[in-house]
Structures are given as C-alpha cells and as structure tokens.
N, C-alpha and C positions, 0 to 999 in steps of 0.2 A: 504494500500500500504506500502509495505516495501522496504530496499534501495537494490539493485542489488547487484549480490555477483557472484564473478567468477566460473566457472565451473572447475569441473575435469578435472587438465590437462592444465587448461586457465590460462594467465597473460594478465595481462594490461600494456602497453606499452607508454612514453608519449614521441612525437617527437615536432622537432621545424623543419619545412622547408624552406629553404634560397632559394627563387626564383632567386638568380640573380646565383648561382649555380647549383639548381636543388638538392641539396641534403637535402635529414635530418638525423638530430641528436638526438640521444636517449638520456634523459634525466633523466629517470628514471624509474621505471619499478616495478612490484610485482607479486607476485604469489598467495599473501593473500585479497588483498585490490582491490576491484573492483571501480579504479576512471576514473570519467568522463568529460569531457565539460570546458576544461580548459580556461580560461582570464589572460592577462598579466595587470602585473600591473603599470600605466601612466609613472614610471622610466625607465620601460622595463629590471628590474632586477629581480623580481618573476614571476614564475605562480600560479596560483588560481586554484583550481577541487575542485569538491563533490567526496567524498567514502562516504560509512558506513554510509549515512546520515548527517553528516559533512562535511565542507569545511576543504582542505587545503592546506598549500601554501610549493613550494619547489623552489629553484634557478634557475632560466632559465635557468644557466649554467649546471645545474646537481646538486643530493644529493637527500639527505631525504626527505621524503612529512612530514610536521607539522602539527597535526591537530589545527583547530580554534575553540577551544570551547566557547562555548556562552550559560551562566544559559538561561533554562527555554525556548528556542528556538524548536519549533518541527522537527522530522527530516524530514532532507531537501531532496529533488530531483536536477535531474543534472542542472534544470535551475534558473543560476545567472549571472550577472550582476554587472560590480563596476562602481562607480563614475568617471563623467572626473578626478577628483581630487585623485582619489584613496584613499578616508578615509575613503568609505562607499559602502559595500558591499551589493546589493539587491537580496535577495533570495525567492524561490519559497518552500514551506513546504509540506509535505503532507497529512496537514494536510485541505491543497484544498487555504491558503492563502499566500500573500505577505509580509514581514519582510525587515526594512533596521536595517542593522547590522555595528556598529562603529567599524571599522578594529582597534583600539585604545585601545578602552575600551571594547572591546565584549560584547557592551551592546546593545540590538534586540527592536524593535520597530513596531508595526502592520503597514503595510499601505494598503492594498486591505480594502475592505466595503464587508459590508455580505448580498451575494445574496440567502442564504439560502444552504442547504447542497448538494442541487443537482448543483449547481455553483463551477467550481476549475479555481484558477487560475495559468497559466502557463506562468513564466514569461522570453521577450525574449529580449528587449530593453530597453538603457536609451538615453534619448535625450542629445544631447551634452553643452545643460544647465543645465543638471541634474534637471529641471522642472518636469517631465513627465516620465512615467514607460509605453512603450510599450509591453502586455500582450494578449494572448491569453485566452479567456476566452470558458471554458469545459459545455455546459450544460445537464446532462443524461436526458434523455427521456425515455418514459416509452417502456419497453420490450427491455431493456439493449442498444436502441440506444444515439447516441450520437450526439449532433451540435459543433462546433467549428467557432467562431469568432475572429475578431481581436478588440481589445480594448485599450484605452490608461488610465490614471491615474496619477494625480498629486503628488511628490514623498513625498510633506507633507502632504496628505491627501485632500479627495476631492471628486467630484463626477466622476463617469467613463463616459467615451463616446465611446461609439460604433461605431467602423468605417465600420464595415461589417456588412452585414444583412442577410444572403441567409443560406441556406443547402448544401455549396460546402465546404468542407475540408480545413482549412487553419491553418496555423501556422509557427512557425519563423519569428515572426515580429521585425524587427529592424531598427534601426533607420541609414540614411546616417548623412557622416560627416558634413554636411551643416545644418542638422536639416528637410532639410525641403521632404524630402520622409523618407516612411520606406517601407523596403523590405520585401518579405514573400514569402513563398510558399504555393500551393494553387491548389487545383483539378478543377478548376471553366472550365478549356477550356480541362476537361478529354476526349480523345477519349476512356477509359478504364478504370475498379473501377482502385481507389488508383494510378492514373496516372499524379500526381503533377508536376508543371514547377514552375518557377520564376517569381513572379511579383514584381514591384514597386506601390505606391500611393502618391497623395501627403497627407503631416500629418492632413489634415481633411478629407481624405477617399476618394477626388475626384483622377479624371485624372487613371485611373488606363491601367498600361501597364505592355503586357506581355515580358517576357527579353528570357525565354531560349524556345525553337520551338521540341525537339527533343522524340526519341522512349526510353530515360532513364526515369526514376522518381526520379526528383532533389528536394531536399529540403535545409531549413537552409542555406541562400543567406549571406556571410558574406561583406559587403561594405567594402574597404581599407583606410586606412584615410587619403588618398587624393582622395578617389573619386571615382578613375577612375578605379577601378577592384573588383570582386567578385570572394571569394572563394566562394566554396560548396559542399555538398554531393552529389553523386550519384549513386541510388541504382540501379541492374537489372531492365529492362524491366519488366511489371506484378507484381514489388514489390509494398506490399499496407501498407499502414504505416509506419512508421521510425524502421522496428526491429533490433535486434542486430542480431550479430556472421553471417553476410552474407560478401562474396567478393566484395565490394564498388571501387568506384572513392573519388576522391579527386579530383575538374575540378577550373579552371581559366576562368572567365566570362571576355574578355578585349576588349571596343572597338567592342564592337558583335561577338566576334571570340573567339571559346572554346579551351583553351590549358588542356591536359592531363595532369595529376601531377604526381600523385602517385596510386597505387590499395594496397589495404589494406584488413586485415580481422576487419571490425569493421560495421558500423551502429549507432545503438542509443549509447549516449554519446562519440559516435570519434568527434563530434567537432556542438555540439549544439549550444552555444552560441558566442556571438561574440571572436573573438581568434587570432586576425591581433595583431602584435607586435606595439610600437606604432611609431615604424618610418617606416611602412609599408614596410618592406624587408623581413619579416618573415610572419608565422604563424606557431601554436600551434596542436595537432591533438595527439589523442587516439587511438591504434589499439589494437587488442584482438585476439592472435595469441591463437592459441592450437600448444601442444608438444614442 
C-alpha cells in the first residue's frame, strides 16, 4: 500500500465549518499534496492530516501544511489520533501497525502486538484517559476476502480485546466524550451489500444500539464533546465501502433528528477520524474538487 496522490486536475481542499452559522472556511488547499483526515489540536489553534505518508500540521486559521517528520516511522495512512493532552500523536502505518509518536521530540514508539501478516490494524479512537486505543482490526482471508472487527488496546502496551465477533463490516470506532461508548459504523442490520448505518456500544462491547435508520450509507460517526451530536459521512444509496472522488453529505446526528450540512466532492479521507474543534462549535473536513 502506498499513500494517495491526487488526480489530474484534482486539489485537496481543507475547511472548518461553524455550525452556529452554517458556513465554512477554506483553510488551505493544494494541487500537489493529497491530505487527509484532519484532528485539531486540544488549544484549538492547529490542525493535524496525513499527505504523502506523513503527518502534518497547518493553523486552523489558515497557511502552510508543515510536515512532521519522524526517523524510522513507516508510512502512514489517513488514520490518527492525538492525545486529550495533545503531546502524542497515535498513528496507523502501513505497514498493517500502530505507532504513538511524541509531537515534541518526533520520537515513534510500536504499540499494536503482532497478529501475524495477515492482521492490519486501522486505527480510529482514543479514550479520553488516553488509557486505551480504539482500532479496527483487518483480517485477509483466503481468496482475497476480508473480516473486519472492532478492537481496543492499551496505549502503553498490552493485550487486545475484541469487542466484535461476527462477518458484518465494521469500522470507525471511537470513543464518546464520557468514555464510556464508542461509536462505529457497521453493515450488521444491511438490507443491501455495503449498506452501513450508525451504531453505539458500551466500551466492553455490550448494549449495542443502532442510531441512524435510513436508504444512505453513513459511516465514521464523529461524537461532539459534549455529547450531544454526531457528525458524519454520507455516501449515495448502493455505495459499498468508504471510496473516494464520489458527491457525499456531511449530516448532523442531534437528539435523533438529521440536519443536512454541506454536499461535497470527497469520501475516503474528507473526515475519517475524529475532527470536532475542541469547544465543539466547529469541525474540520477535506473535499476533493476537480477543475
């Protein structure tokens, strides 16, 4: 696997949208550099993305993307993860592992265990103790199929524990501001291939409830940090996987009632990982216009 690279013609595009306005603001933008899957960080003065296999961070306000180099790090994919504290950056490799990386020293550290090469892990939360690394874990099966479960991970090291079990499509797990659910999405109640909704669990896997009912396929459920709303993607009707360069939503989960945000050209990497600003009045989002 190698990192995403824009097409002919294509730019990457990085907004902030102000829910109590309805608008967003371009932030920064490229025509060379394919970045994705932005995080702000706990001051609420940076953003964080993956390009080119690197991280790296540009002013919420606008400017330059920086890259974050880090010796001997493999390259990464769009999903990461920072600390409540914002001094440690947790990233997904792909080199199929998990890495916490000192936003200080750019010094990288294993923390996934080796389930052998047919195992990748895809990583999509951090608990708000920064105890625990919510992950989805990849297993290939033979004749190119594939399982996907939901898994958690101790962020110094430790054994994994499996919270899902089944052959139903999941992924985007993350964690609420409480600690004690984490969100995902999930084909489990598909009327149709690749026809994901919204679930919650609580963080030992039980209680599980479905949140969104409808004929989209929503993915990557972002919590607010107080709680009470979810972003998220959502792709056409019949779409089966998270892919890119399709006409998406941007939807508001609030109190059970769906508010319309924005329509974009984006998909995978417009807003994988968690991306709520941290005084919950914003969020962060990628689009990937052509011409």
């Amino acid at each position: 696997m190698t990192a995403r690279q824009l097409k002919p013609g294509q730019r990457a595009e990085l907004y902030v949208y102000d829910l109590a306005t309805d608008h967003a603001t371009l932030v920064t933008q490229s025509g060379s550099l394919l970045f994705e899957a932005p995080n702000w960080t706990p001051d609420g003065t940076q953003l964080i993305v993956n390009g080119d296999g690197v991280l790296h961070r540009v002013p919420a306000t606008g400017g330059e993307l920086t890259p974050i180099r880090v010796d001997g790090l493999p390259e990464l994919n769009n999903d990461h993860v920072l600390s409540p504290d914002g001094a440690t950056a947790y990233v997904s490799a792909n080199d199929g592992h998990l890495y916490a990386v000192d936003l200080a020293s750019h010094a990288a550290r294993p923390v996934s265990n080796d389930h052998g090469p047919h195992f990748h892990h895809y990583l999509h939360g951090v608990s708000p103790d920064d105890a625990e690394l919510a992950y989805i874990g990849l297993e290939l099966l033979p004749a190119g199929a594939t399982r996907t479960n939901v898994y958690t991970l101790p962020t110094r090291g430790g054994a994994d524990t499996q919270l899902t079990e089944d052959d139903h499509a999941d992924d985007g797990c993350e964690y609420g501001p409480d600690g004690e659910w984490i969100y995902f999405n999930s084909e489990r109640a598909a009327t149709a291939p690749g026809h994901a909704q919204l679930f919650r669990m609580r963080r030992d896997g039980s209680d599980v409830r479905q949140l969104t009912f409808d004929e989209r396929v929503n993915w990557f459920p972002h919590p607010s940090p107080d709680g009470e709303r979810v972003v998220y993607l959502s792709f056409p009707p019949g779409t089966q996987g998270h892919p890119p360069d399709l006409t998406v939503r941007l939807r508001l989960l609030e109190h059970g009632r769906i508010r319309e945000l924005v329509e974009l050209p984006g998909g995978q990497g417009t807003i994988n990982v968690p991306s709520w600003a941290p005084d919950g009045t914003r969020f962060a989002y990628v689009a990937y216009p052509f011409g």
